[in-house]
C-alpha positions in Angstrom: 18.7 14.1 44.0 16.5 11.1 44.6 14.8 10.7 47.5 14.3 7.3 49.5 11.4 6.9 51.7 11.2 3.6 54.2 7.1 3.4 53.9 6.9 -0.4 55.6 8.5 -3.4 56.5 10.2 -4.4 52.9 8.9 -1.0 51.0 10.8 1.5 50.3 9.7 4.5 48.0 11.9 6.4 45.2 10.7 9.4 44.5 13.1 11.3 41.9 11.9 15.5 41.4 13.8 17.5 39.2 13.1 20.2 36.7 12.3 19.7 33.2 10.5 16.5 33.6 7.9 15.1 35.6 7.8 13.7 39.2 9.0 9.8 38.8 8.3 7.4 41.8 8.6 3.8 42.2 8.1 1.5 45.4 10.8 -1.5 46.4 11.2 -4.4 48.9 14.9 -2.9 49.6 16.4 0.1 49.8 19.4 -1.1 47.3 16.9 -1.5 44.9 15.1 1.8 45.4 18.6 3.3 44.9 20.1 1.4 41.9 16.7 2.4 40.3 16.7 6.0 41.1 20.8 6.2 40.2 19.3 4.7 36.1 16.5 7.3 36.0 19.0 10.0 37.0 21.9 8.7 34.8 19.5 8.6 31.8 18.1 12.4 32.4 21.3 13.5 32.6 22.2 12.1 29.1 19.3 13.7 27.8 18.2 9.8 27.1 14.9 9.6 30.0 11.6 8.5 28.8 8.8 8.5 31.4 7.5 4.7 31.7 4.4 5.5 33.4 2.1 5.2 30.9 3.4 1.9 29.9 3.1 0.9 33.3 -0.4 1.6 34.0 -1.8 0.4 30.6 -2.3 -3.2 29.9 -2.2 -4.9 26.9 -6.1 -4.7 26.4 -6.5 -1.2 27.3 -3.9 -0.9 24.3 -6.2 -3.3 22.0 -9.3 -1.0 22.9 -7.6 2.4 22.0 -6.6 0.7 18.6 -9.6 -0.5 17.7 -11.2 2.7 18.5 -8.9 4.5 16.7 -7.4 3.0 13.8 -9.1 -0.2 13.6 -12.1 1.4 12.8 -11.4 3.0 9.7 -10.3 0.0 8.1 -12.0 -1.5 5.4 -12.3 -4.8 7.1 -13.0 -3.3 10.8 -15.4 -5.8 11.8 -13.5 -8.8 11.1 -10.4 -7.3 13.0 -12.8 -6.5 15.8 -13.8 -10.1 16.3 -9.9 -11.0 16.4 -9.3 -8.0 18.5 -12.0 -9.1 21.0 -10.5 -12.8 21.0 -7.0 -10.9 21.7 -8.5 -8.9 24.7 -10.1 -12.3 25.9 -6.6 -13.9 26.6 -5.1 -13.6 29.6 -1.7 -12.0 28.2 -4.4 -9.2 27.8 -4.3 -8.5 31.4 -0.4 -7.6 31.4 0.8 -4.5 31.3 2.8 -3.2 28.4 5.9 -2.9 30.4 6.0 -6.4 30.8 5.7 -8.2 27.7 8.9 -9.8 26.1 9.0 -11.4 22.9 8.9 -14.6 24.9 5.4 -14.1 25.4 4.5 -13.5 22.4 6.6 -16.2 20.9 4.3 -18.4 23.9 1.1 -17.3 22.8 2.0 -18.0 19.1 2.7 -21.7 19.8 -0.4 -22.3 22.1 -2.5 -21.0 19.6 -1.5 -22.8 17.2 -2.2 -25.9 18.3 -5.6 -24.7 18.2 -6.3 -22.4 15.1 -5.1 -22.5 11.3 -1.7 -20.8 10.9 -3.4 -18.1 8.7 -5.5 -17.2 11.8 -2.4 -17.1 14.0 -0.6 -14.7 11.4 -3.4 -12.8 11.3 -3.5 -12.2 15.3 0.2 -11.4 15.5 -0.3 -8.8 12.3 -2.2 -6.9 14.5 0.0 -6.7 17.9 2.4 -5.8 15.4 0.6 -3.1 14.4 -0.2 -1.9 17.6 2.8 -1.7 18.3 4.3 0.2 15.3 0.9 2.8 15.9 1.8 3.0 19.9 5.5 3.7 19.2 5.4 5.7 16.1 1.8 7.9 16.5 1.2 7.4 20.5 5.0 7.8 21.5 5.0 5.5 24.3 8.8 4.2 25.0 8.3 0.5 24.2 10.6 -1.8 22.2 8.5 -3.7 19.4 8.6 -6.8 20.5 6.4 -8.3 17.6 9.7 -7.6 15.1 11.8 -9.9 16.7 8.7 -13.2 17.0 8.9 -15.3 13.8 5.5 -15.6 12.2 4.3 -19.4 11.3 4.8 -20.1 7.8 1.1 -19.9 6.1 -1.1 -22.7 5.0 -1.1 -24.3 1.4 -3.5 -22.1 -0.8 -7.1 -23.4 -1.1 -7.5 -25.2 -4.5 -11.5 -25.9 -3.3 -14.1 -25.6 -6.2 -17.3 -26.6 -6.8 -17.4 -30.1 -7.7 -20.0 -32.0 -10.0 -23.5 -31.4 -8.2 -22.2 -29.2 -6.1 -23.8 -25.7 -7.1 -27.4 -27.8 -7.8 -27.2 -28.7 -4.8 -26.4 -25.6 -3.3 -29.5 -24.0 -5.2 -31.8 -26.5 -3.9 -30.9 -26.5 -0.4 -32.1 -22.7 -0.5 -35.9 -24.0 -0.8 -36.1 -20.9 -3.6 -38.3 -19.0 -1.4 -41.0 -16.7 -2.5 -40.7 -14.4 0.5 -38.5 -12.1 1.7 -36.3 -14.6 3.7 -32.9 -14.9 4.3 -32.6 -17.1 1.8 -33.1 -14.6 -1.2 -30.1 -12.6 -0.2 -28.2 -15.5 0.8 -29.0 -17.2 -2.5 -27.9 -13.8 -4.6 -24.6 -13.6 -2.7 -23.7 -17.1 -3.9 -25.0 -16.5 -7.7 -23.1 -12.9 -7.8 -20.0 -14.2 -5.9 -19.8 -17.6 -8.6 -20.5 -14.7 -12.1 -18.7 -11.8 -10.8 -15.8 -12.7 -8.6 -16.6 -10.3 -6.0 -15.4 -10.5 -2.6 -18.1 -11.4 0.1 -17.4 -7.6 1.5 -17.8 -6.2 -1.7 -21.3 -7.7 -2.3 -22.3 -7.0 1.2 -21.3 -3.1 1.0 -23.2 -2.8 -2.6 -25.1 0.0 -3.1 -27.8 0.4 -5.4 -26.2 4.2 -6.5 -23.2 1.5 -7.3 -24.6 -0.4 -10.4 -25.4 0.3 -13.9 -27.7 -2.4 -14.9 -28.3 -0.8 -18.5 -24.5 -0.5 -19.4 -24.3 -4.1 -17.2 -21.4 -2.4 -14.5 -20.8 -2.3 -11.1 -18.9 0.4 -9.9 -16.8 -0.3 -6.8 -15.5 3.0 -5.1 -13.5 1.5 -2.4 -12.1 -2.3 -2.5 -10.2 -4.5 0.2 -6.6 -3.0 -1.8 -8.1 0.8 -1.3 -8.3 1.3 -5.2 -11.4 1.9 -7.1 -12.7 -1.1 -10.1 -15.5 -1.6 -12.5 -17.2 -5.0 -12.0 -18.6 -6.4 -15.2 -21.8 -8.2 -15.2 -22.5 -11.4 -17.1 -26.6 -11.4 -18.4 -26.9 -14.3 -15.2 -25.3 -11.5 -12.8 -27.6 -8.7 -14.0 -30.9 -11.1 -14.0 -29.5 -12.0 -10.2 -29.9 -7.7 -9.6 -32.7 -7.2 -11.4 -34.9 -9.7 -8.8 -33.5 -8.9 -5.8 -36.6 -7.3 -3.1 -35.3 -3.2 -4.0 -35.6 -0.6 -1.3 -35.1 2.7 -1.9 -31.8 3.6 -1.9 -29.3 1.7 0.7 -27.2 -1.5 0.2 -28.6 -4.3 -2.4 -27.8 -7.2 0.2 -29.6 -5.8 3.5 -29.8 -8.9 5.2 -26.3 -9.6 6.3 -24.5 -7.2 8.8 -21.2 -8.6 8.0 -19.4 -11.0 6.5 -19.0 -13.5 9.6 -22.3 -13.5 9.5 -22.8 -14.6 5.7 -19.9 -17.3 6.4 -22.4 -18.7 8.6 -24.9 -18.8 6.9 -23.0 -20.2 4.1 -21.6 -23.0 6.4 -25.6 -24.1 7.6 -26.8 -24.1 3.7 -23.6 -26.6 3.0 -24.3 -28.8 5.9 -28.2 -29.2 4.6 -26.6 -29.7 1.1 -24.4 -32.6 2.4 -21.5 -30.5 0.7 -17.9 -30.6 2.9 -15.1 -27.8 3.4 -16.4 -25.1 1.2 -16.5 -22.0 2.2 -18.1 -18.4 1.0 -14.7 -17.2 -0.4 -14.4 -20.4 -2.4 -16.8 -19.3 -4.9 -14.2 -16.0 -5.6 -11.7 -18.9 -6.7 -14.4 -20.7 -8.9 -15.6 -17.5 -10.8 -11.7 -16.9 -11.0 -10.8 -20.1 -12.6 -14.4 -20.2 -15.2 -13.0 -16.9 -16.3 -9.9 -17.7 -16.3 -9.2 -19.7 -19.6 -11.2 -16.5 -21.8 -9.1 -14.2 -21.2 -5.4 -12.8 -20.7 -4.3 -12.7 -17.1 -3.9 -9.2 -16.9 -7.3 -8.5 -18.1 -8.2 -11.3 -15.3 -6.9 -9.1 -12.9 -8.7 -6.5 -13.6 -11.4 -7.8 -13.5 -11.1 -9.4 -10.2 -9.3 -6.5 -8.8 -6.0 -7.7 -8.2 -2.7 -5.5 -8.4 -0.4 -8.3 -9.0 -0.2 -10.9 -12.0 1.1 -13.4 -9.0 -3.0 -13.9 -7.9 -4.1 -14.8 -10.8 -2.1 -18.2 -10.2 -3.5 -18.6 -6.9 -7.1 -18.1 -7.7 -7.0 -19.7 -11.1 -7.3 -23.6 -9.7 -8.4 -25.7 -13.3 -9.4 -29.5 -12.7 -7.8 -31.9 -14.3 -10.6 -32.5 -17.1 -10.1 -28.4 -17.8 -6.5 -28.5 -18.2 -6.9 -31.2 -21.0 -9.6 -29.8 -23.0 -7.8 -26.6 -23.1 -4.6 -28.6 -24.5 -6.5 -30.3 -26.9 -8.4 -27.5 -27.9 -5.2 -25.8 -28.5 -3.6 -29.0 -30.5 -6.8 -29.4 -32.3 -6.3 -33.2 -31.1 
């Protein structure tokens, strides 16, 4: 039997003890409240149906936020850009709720305000994670929430990027790097954007690259773990391999030392464009030019493989030919 404590003017305690589960207590401005309450908590123990809100009560959203990203976020492949977008999460003020609280209203409100101020892709990505912490909270952490991500619509995402190098463009590029004989920034930055434009790798795949990784005599990188999880051979053109071959070597360690991430490339990339006078290209761009010089030479599912891609359907999206490509490959076909 529950018992009700008058603690104050317009406070009344609820404190319900029985055996088999623990202590439950909860304070109201009226004792109707305090007993409607403890009549529910009672009603559900006695169907065999309680679940004990208390942790849920006294953990906010960003205390949930930092227990993922300690614990699951971490052993992703892309954990540091999820941290940054974690951090920006935990920076909100609906951090500062408690998990009890939150309704798929206010996640529905936090969609819309942010995107009036970031891409929709951004958004997307944002709510993929709540979603996830959610699914990991109820599933692995057991904590009686509803997942209130499932029932927020997700904005629908952004036209694909069809940007490639235009005419002058990857000059330009090159000589907005000063070519550098020291052991500046510019060396590594300058072999990211050669390896990225002859091998199609992703800008975490370069980054990560060990020297143990490549077989400069057989002309083959050997990726062991890629953004899809799956192991790939990276084939090197004679450009790719001459790109490897001059890079500063330490002994052992990655090939591209001077990057820590790939936010930090991005910017990087983003200050060598703006002294190249070059507009809305960015690092992953070059993935969808060495995609679409490749491309016309080979079957798509080679293409894939290649690029490391599990479906066919990428090999549309990355393969963006310009107008002048389209008709020489017709013509080259017709023989007119």
């Amino acid at each position: 039997m529950a018992t009700i404590s008058k603690r104050g003017n317009y406070q009344y305690q609820a404190i319900i003890r029985r055996k088999g589960y623990p202590t439950q207590t909860k304070t109201f401005e009226t004792k109707k409240d305090a007993e409607a309450w403890a009549r529910d908590i009672e009603s559900q123990q006695d169907r065999g149906h309680f679940k004990d809100r208390r942790e849920i009560e006294g953990t906010t959203l960003k205390e949930a936020l930092e227990r993922y990203l300690q614990n699951v976020s971490i052993h992703k492949r892309g954990h540091v850009a999820e941290g940054n977008r974690i951090r920006q999460l935990q920076a909100h003020p609906l951090a500062a709720r408690t998990l009890d609280t939150l309704q798929a209203k206010d996640f529905a409100a936090y969609r819309d305000k942010r995107l009036q101020l970031v891409s929709a892709n951004t958004t997307r990505l944002e709510l993929a994670i709540l979603s996830h912490l959610y699914t990991i909270a109820i599933e692995e952490w057991s904590l009686p929430l509803e997942h209130a991500l499932k029932s927020v619509k997700k904005p629908a995402p952004g036209p694909a990027r069809e940007r490639r190098l235009q005419d002058g463009e990857e000059k330009n590029l090159h000589e907005a790097l000063g070519r550098p004989t020291g052991r500046g920034a510019q060396i590594w930055l300058g072999a990211c954007i050669r390896l990225a434009i002859e091998t199609g790798m992703r800008a975490s795949e370069i980054l990560t690259l060990e020297w143990s990784q490549l077989r400069l005599n057989d002309s083959i990188i050997r990726l062991n773990r890629t953004k899809n999880g799956t192991t790939r051979s990276v084939p090197l053109s004679l450009e790719a391999v001459r790109v490897l071959t001059e890079l500063p070597r330490h002994i052992g360690g990655r090939a591209i030392p001077n990057f820590h991430d790939t936010s930090g490339l991005d910017r990087a990339f983003k200050l060598l464009c703006k002294a190249a006078n070059i507009n809305d290209l960015h690092f992953h761009d070059l993935r969808h030019e060495a995609a679409s010089r490749l491309a016309p030479h080979m079957p798509a599912q080679t293409l894939a493989k290649v690029m490391g891609w599990k479906s066919l359907q990428m090999a549309m999206r990355y393969y963006n030919p310009k107008d002048e490509e389209l008709v020489e490959i017709v013509r080259r076909a017709t023989g007119t």
